[in-house]
PyMOL Python script that loads the backbone (N, CA, C, O; Angstrom):
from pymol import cmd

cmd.read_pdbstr("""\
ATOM      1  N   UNK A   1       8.317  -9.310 -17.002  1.00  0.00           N
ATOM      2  CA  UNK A   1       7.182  -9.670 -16.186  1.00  0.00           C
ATOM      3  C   UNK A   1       7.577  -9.703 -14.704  1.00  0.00           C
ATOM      4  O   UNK A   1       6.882  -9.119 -13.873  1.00  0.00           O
ATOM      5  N   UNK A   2       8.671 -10.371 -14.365  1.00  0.00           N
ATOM      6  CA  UNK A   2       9.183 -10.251 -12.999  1.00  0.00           C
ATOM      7  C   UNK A   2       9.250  -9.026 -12.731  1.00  0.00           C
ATOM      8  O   UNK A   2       8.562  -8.678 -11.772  1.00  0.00           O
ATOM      9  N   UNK A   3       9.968  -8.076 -13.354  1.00  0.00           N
ATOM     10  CA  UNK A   3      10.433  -6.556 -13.312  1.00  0.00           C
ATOM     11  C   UNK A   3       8.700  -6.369 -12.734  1.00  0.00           C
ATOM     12  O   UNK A   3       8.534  -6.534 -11.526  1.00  0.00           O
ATOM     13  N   UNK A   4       7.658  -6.087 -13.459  1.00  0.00           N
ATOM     14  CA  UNK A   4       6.360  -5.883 -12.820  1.00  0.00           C
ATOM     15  C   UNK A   4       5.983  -5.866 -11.750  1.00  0.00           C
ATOM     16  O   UNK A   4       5.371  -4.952 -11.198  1.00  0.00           O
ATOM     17  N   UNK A   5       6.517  -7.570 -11.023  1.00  0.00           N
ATOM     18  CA  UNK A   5       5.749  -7.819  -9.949  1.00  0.00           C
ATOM     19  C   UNK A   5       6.514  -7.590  -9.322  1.00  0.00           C
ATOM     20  O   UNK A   5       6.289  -7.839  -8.138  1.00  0.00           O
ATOM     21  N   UNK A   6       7.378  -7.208  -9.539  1.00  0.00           N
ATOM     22  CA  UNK A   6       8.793  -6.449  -8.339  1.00  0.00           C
ATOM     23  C   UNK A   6       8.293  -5.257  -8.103  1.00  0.00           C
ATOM     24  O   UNK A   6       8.370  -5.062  -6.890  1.00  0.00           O
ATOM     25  N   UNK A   7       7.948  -4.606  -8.495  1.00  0.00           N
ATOM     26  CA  UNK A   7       7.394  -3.331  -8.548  1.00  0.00           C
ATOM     27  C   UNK A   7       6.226  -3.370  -8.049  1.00  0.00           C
ATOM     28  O   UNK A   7       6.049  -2.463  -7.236  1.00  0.00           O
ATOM     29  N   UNK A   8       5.320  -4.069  -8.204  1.00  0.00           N
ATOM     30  CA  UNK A   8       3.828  -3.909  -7.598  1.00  0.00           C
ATOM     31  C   UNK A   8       4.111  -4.137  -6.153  1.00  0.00           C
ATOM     32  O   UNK A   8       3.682  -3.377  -5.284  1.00  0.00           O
ATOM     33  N   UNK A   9       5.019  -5.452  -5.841  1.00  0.00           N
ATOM     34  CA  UNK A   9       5.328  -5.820  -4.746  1.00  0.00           C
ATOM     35  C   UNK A   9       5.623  -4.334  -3.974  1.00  0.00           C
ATOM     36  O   UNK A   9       4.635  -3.706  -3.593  1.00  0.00           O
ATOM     37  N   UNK A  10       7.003  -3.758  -3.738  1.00  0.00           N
ATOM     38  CA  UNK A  10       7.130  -2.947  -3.371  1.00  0.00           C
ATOM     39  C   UNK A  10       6.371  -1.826  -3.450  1.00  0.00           C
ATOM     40  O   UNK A  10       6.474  -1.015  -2.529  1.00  0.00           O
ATOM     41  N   UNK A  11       5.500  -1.562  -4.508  1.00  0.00           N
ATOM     42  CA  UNK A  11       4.549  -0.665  -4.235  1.00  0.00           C
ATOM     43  C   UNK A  11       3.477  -0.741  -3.108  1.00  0.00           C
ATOM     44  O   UNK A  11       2.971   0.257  -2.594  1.00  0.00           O
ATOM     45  N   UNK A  12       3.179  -2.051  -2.770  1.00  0.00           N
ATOM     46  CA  UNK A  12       2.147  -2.505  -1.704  1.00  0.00           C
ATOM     47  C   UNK A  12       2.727  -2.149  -0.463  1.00  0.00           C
ATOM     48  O   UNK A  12       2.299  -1.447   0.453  1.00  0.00           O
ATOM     49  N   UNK A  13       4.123  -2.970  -0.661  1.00  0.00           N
ATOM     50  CA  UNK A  13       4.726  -2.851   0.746  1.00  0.00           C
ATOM     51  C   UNK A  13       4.910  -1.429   1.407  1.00  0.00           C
ATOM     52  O   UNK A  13       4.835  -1.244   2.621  1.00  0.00           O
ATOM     53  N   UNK A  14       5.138  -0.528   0.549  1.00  0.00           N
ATOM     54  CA  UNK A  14       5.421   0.985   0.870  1.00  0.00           C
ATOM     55  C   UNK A  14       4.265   1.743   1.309  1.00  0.00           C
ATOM     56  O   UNK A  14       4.222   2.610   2.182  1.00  0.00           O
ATOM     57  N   UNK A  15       3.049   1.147   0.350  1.00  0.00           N
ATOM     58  CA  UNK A  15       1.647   1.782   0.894  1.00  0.00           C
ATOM     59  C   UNK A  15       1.400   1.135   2.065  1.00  0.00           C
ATOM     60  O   UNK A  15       0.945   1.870   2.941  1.00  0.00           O
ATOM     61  N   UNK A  16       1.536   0.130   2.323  1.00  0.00           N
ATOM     62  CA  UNK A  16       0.972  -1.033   3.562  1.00  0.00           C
ATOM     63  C   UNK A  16       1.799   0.068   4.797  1.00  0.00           C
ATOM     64  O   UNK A  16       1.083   0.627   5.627  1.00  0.00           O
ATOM     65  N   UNK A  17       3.330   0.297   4.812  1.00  0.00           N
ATOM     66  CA  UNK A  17       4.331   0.779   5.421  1.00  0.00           C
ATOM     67  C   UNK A  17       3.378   2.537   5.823  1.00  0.00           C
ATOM     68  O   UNK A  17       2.995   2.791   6.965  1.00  0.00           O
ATOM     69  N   UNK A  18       3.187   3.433   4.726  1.00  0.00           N
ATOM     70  CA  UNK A  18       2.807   4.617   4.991  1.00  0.00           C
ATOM     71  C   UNK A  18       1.111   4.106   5.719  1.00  0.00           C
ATOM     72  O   UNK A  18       0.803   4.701   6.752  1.00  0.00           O
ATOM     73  N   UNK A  19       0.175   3.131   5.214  1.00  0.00           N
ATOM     74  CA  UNK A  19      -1.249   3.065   6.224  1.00  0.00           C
ATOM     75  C   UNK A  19      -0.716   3.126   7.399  1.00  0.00           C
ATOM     76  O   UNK A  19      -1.337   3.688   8.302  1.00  0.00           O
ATOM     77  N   UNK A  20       0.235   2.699   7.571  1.00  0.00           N
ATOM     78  CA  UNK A  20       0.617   2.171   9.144  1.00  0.00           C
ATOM     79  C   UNK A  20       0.906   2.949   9.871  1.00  0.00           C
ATOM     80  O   UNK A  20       0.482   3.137  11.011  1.00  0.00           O
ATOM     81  N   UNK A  21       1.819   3.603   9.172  1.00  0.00           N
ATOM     82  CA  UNK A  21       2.192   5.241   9.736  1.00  0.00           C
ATOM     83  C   UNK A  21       1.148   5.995  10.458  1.00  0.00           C
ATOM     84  O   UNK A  21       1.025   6.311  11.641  1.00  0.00           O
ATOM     85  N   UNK A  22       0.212   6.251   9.079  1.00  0.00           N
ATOM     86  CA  UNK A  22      -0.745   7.428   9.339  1.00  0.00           C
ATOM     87  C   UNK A  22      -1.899   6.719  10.468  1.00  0.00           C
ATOM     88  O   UNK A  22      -2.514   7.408  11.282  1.00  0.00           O
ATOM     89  N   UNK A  23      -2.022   5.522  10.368  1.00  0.00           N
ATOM     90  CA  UNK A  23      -2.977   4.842  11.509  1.00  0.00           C
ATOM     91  C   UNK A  23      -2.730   4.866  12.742  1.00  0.00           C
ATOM     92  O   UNK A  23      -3.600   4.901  13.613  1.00  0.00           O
ATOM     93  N   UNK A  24      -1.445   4.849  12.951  1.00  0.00           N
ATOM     94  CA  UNK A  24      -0.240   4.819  14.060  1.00  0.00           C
ATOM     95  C   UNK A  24      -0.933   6.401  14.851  1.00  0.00           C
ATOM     96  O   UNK A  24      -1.493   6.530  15.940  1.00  0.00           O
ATOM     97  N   UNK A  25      -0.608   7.438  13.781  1.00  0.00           N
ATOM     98  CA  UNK A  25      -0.713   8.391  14.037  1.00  0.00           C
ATOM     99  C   UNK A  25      -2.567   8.985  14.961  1.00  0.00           C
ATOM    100  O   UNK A  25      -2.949   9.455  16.033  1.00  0.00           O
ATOM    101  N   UNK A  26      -3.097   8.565  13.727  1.00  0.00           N
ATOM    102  CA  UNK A  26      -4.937   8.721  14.044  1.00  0.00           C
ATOM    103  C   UNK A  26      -5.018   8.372  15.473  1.00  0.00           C
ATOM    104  O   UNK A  26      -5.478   9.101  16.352  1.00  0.00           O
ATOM    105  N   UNK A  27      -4.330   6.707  15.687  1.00  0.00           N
ATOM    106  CA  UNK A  27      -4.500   6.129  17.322  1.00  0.00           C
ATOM    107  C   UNK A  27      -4.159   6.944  18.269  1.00  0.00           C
ATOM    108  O   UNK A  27      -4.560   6.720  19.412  1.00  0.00           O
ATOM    109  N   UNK A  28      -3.509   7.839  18.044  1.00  0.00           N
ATOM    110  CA  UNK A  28      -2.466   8.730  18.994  1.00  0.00           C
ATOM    111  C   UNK A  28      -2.741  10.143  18.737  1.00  0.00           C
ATOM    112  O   UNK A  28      -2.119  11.130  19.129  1.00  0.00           O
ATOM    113  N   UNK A  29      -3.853  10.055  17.961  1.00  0.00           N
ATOM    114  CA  UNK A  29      -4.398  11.822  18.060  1.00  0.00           C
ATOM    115  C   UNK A  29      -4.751  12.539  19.004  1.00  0.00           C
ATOM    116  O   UNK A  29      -4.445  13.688  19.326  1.00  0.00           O
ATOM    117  N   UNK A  30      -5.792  11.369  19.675  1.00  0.00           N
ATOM    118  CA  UNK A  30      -5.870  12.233  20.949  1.00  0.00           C
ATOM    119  C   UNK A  30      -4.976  12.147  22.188  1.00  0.00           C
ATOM    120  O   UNK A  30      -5.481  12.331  23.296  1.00  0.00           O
ATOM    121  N   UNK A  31      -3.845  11.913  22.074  1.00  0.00           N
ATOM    122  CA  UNK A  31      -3.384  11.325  23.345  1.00  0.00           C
ATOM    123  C   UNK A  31      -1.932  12.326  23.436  1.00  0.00           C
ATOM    124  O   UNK A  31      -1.458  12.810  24.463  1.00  0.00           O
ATOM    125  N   UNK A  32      -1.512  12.432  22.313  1.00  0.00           N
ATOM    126  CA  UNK A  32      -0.419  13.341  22.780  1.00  0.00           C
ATOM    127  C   UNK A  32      -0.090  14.017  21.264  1.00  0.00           C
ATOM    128  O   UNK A  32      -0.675  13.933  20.184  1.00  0.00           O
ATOM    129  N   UNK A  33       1.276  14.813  21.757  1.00  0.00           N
ATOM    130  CA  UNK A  33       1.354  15.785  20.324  1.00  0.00           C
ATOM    131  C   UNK A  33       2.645  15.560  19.954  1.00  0.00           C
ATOM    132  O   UNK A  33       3.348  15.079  20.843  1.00  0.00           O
ATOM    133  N   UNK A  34       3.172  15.770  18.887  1.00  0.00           N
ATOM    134  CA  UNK A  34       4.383  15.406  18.214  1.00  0.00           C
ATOM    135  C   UNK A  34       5.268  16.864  18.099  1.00  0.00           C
ATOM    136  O   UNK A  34       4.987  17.863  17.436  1.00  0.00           O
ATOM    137  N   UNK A  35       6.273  16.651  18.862  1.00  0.00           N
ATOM    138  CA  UNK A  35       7.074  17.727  19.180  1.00  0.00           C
ATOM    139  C   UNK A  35       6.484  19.157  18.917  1.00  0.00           C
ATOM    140  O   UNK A  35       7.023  20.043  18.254  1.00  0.00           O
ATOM    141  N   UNK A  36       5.445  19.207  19.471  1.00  0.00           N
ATOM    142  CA  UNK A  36       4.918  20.168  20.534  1.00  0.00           C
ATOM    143  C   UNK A  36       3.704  20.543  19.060  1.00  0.00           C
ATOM    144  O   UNK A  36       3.040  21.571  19.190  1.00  0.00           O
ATOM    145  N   UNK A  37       3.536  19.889  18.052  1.00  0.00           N
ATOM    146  CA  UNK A  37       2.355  19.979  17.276  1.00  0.00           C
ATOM    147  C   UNK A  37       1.352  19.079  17.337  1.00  0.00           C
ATOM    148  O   UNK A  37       1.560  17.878  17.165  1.00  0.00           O
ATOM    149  N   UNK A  38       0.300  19.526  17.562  1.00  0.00           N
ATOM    150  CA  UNK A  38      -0.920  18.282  17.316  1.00  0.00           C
ATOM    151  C   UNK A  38      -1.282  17.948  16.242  1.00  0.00           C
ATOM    152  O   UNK A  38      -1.192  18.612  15.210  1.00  0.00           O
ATOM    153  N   UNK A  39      -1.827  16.649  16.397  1.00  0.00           N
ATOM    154  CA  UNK A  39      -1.852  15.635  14.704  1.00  0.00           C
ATOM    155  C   UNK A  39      -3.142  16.239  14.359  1.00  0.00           C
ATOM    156  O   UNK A  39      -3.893  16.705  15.216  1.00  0.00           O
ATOM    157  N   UNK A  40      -3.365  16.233  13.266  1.00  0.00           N
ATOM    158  CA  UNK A  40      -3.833  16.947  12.017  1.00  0.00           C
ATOM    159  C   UNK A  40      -4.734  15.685  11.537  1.00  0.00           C
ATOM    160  O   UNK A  40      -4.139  14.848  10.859  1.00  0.00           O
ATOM    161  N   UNK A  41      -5.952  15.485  11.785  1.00  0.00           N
ATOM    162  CA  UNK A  41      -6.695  14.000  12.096  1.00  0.00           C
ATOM    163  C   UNK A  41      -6.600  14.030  10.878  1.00  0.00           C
ATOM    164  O   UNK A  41      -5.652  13.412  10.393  1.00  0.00           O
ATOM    165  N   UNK A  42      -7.624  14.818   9.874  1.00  0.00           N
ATOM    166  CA  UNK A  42      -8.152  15.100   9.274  1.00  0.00           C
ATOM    167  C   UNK A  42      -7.264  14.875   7.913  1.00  0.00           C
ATOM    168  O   UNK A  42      -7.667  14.154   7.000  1.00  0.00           O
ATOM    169  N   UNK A  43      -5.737  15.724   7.873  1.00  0.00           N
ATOM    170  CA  UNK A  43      -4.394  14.917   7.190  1.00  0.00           C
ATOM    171  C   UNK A  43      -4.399  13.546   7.007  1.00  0.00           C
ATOM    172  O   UNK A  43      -4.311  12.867   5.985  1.00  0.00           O
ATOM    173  N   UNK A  44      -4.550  13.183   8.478  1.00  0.00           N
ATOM    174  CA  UNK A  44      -4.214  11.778   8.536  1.00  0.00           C
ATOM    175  C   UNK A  44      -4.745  10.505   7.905  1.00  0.00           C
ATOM    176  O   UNK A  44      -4.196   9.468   7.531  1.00  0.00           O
ATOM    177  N   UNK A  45      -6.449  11.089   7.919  1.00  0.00           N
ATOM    178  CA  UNK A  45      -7.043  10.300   7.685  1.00  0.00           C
ATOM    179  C   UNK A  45      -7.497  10.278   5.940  1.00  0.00           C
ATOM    180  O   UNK A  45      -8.077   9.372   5.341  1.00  0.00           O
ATOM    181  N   UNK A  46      -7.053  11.482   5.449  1.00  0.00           N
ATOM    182  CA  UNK A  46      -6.546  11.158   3.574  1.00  0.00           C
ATOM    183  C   UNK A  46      -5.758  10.407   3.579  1.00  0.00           C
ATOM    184  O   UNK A  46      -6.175   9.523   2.830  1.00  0.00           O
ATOM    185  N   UNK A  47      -4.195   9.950   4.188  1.00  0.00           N
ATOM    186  CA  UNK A  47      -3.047  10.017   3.936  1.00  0.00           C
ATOM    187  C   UNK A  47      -3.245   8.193   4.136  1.00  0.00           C
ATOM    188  O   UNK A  47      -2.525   7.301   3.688  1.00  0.00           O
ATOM    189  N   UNK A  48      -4.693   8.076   5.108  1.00  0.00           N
ATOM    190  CA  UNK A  48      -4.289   6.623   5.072  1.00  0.00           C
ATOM    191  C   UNK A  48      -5.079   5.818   3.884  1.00  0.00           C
ATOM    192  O   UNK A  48      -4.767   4.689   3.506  1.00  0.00           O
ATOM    193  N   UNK A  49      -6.326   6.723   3.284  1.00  0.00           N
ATOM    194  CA  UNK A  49      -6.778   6.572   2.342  1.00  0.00           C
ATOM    195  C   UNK A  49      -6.438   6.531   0.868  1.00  0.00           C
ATOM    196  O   UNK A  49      -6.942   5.970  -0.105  1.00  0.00           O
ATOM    197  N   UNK A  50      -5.128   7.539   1.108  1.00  0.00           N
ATOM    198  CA  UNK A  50      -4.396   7.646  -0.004  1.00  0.00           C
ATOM    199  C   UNK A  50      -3.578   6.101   0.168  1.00  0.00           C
ATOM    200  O   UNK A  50      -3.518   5.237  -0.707  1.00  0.00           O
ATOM    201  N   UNK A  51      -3.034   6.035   1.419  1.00  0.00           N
ATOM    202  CA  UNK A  51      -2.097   4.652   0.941  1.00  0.00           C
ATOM    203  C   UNK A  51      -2.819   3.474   0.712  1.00  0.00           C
ATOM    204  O   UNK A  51      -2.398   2.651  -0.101  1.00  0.00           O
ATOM    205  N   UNK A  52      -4.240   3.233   1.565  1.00  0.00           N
ATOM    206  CA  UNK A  52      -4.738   2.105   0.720  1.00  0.00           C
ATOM    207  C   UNK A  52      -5.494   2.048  -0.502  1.00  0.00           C
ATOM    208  O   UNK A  52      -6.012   0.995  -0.873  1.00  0.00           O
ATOM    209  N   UNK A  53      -5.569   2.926  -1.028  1.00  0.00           N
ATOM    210  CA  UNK A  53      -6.198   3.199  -2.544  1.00  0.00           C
ATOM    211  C   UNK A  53      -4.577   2.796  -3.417  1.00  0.00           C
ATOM    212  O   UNK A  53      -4.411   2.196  -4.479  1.00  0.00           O
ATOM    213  N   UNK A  54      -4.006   3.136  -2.885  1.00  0.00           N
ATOM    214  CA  UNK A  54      -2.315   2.693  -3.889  1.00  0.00           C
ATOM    215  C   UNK A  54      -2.111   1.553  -3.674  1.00  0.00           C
ATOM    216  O   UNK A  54      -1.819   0.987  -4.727  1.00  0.00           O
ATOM    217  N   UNK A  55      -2.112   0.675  -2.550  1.00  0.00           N
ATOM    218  CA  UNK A  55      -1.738  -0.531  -2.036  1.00  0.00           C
ATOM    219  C   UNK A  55      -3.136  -1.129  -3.218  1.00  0.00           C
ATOM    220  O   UNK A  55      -2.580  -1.658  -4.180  1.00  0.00           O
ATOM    221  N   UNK A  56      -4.301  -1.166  -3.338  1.00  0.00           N
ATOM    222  CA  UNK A  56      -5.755  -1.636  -3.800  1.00  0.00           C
ATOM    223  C   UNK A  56      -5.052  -1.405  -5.469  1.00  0.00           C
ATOM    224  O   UNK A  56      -5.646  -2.071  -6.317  1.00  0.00           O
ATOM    225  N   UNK A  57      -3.965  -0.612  -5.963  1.00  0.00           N
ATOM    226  CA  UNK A  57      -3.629  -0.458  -7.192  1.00  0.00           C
ATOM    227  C   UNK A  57      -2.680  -0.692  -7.642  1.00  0.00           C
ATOM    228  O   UNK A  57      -2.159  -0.081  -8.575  1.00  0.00           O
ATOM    229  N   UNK A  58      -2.212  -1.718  -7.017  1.00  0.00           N
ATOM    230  CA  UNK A  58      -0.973  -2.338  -7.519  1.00  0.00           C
ATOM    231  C   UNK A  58      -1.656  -3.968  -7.442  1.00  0.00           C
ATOM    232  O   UNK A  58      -1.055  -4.868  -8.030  1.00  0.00           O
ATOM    233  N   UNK A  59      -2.828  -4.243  -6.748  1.00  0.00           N
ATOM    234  CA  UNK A  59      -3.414  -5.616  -7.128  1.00  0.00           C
ATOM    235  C   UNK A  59      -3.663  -5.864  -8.177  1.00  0.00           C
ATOM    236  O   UNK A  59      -3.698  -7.094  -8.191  1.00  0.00           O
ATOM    237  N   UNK A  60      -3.923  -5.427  -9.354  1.00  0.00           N
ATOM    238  CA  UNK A  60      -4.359  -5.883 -10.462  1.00  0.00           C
ATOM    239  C   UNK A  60      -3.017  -6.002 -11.523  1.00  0.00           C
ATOM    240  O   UNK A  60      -3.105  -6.555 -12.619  1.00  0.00           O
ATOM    241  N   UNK A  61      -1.793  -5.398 -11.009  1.00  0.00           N
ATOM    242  CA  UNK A  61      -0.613  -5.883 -11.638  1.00  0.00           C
ATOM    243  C   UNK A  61      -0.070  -7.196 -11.405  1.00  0.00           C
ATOM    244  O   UNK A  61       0.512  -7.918 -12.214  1.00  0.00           O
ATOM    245  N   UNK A  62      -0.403  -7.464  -9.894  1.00  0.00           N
ATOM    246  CA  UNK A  62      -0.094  -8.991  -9.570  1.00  0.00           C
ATOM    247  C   UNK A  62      -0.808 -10.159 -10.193  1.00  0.00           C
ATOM    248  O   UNK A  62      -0.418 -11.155 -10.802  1.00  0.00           O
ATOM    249  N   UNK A  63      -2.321  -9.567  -9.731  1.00  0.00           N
ATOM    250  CA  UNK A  63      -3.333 -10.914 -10.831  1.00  0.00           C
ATOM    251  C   UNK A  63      -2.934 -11.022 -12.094  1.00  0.00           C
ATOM    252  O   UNK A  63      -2.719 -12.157 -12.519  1.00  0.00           O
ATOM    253  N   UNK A  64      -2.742  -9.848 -12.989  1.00  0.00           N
ATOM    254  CA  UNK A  64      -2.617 -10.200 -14.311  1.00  0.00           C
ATOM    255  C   UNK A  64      -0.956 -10.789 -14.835  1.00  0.00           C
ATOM    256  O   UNK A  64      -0.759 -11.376 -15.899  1.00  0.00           O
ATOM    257  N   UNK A  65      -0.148 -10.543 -14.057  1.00  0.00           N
ATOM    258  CA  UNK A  65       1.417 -11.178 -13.944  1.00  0.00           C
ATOM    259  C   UNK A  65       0.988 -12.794 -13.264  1.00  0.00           C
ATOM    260  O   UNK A  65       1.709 -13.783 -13.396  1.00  0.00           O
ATOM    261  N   UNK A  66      -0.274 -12.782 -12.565  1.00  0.00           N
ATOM    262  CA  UNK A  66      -0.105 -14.718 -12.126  1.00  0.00           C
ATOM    263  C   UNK A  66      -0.878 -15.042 -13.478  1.00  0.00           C
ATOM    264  O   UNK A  66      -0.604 -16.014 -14.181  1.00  0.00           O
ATOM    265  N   UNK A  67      -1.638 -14.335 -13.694  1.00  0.00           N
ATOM    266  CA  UNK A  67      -2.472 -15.343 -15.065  1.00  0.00           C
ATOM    267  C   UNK A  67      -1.746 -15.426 -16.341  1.00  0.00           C
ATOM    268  O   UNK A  67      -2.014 -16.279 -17.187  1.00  0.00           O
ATOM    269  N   UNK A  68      -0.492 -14.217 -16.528  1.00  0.00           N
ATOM    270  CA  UNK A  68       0.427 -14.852 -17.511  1.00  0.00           C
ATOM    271  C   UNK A  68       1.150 -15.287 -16.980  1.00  0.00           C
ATOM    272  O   UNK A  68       2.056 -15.503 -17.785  1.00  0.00           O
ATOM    273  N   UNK A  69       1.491 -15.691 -15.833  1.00  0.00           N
ATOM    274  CA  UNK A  69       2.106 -16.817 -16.210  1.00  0.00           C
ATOM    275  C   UNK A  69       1.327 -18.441 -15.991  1.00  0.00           C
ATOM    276  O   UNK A  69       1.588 -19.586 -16.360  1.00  0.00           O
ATOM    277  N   UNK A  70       0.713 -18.066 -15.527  1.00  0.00           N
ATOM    278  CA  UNK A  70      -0.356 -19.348 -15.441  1.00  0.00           C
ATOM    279  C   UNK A  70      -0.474 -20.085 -16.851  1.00  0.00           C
ATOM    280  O   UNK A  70      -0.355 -21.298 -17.026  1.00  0.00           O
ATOM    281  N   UNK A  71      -0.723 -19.150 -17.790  1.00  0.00           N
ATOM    282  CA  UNK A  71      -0.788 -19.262 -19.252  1.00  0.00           C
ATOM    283  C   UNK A  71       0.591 -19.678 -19.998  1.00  0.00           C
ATOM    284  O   UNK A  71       0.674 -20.739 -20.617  1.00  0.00           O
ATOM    285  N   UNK A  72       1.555 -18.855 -19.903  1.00  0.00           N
ATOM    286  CA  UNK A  72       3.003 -19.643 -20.071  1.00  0.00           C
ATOM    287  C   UNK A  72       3.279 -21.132 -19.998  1.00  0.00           C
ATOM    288  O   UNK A  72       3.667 -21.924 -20.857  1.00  0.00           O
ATOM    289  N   UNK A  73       2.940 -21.291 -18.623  1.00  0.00           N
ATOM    290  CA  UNK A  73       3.290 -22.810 -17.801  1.00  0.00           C
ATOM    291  C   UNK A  73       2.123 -23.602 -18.402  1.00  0.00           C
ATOM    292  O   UNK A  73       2.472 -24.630 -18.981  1.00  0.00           O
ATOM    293  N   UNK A  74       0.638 -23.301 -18.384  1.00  0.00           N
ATOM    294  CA  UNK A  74       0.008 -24.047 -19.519  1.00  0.00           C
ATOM    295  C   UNK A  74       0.489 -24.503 -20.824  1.00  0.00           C
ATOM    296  O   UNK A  74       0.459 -25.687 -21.160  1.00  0.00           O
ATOM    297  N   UNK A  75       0.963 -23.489 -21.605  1.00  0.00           N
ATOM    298  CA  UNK A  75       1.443 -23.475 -23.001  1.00  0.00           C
ATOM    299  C   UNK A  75       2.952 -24.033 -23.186  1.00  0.00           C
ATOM    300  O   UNK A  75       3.602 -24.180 -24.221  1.00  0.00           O
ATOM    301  N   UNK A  76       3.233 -24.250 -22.070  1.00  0.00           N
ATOM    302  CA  UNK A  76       4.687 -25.261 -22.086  1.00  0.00           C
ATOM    303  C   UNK A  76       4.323 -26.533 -21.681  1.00  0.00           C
ATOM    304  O   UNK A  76       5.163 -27.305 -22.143  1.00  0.00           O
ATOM    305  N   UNK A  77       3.529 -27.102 -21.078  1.00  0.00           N
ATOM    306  CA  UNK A  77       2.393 -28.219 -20.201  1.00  0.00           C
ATOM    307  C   UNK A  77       2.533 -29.401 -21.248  1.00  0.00           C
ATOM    308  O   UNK A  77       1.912 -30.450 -21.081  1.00  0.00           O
TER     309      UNK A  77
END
""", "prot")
cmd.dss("prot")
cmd.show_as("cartoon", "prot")
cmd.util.cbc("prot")
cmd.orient("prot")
């Protein structure tokens, strides 16, 4: 069960880490270009969708890892 929420954890954190990225990026679309390429909005703006749709899918591993153990610690109570 820990193993789980170790994993969801870091799954959030990595998506939270890549939104940031690609948001980083969107802010700075119009303003300058990344070694001599311009940002690709349109990339960007899947890429941040993609990471919070992953970050939004690793929540339901956490709720259901607190309610067993919620249930555990009841059933030992």
């Amino acid at each position: 069960m820990i193993d789980a929420i170790s994993s969801a954890l870091g799954g959030m954190q990595r998506n939270q880490e890549a939104f940031g990225r690609h948001a980083d990026r969107i802010a700075r679309s119009g303003l300058e270009s990344e070694g001599g390429e311009t940002i690709d909005l349109s990339k960007e703006l899947v890429g941040a969708m993609v990471a919070r749709r992953g970050y939004e899918a690793n929540l339901p591993v956490i709720r259901a890892a607190d309610d067993m153990l919620g249930s555990l610690l009841d059933a030992l109570a």
